[in-house]
C-alpha positions as CSV (number, residue, x, y, z in Angstrom):
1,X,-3.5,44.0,-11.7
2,X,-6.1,41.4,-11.9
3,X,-9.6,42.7,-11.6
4,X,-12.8,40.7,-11.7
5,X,-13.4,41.6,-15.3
6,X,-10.2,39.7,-16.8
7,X,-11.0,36.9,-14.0
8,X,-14.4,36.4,-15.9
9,X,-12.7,36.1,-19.0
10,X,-9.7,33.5,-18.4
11,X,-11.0,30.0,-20.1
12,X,-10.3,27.2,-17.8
13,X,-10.1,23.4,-19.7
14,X,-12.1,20.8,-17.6
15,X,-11.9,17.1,-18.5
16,X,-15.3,15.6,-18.8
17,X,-17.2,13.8,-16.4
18,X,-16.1,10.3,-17.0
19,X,-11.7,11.5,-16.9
20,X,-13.1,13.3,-13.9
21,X,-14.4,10.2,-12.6
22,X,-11.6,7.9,-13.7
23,X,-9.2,10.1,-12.2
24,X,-11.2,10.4,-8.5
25,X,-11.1,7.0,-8.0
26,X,-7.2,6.7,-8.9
27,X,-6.6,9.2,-6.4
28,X,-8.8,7.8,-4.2
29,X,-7.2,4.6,-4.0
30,X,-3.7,6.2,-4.2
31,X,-4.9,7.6,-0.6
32,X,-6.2,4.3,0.6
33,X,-3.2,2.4,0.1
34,X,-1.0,5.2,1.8
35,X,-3.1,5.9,4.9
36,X,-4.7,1.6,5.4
37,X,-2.5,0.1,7.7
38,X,-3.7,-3.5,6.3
39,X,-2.5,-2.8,2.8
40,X,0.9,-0.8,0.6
41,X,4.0,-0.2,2.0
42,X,3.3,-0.9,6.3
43,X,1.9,-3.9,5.4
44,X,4.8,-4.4,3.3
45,X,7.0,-3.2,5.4
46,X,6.0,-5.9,8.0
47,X,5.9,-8.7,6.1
48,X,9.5,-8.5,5.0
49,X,10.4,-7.8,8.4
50,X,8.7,-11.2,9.7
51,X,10.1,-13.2,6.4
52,X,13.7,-11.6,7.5
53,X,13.4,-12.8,11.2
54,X,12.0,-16.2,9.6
55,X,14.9,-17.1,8.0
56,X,17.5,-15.4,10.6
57,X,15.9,-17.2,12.8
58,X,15.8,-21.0,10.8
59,X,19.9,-20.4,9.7
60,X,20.7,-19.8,13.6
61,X,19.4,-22.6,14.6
62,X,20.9,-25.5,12.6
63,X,17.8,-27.3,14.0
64,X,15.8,-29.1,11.5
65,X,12.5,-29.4,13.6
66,X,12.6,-25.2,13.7
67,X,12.3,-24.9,10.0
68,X,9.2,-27.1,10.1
69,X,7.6,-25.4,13.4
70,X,8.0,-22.2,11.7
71,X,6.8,-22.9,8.7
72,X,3.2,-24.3,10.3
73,X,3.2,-21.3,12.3
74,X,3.7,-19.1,9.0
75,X,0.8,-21.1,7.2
76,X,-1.4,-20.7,10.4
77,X,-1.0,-16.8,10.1
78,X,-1.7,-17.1,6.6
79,X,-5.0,-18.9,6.9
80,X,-6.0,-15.9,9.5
């Protein structure tokens, strides 16, 4: 069994408080780019989904004055 007694005397190894630090803030921006919507692999997700329908879109066409529209519109969501 495990009682209190050999509980009290198991020696547990703690980084100090500067790896503790160093290793919060990893973690805590390991969680912000999983949960932000903004940011990681949505925001990836979507931007390779509107460069996909970009150029679908621009070889469909055959229409020279498309690849230019698009393109201002693309620099126009960029600047926002």
């Amino acid at each position: 069994g495990l009682s209190v007694s050999k509980l009290n005397n198991v020696m547990i190894a703690v980084p100090d408080k500067k790896v503790q630090d160093k290793i919060a803030n990893i973690l805590d921006n390991f969680e912000k780019i999983c949960s932000d919507l903004n940011i990681g692999l949505p925001a990836e997700i979507e931007a390779r989904q509107k460069q996909y329908e970009f150029y679908r879109d621009a070889l469909l066409s055959f229409d020279n004055s498309y690849f230019v529209n698009v393109e201002r519109e693309r620099e126009r969501e960029r600047e926002r």
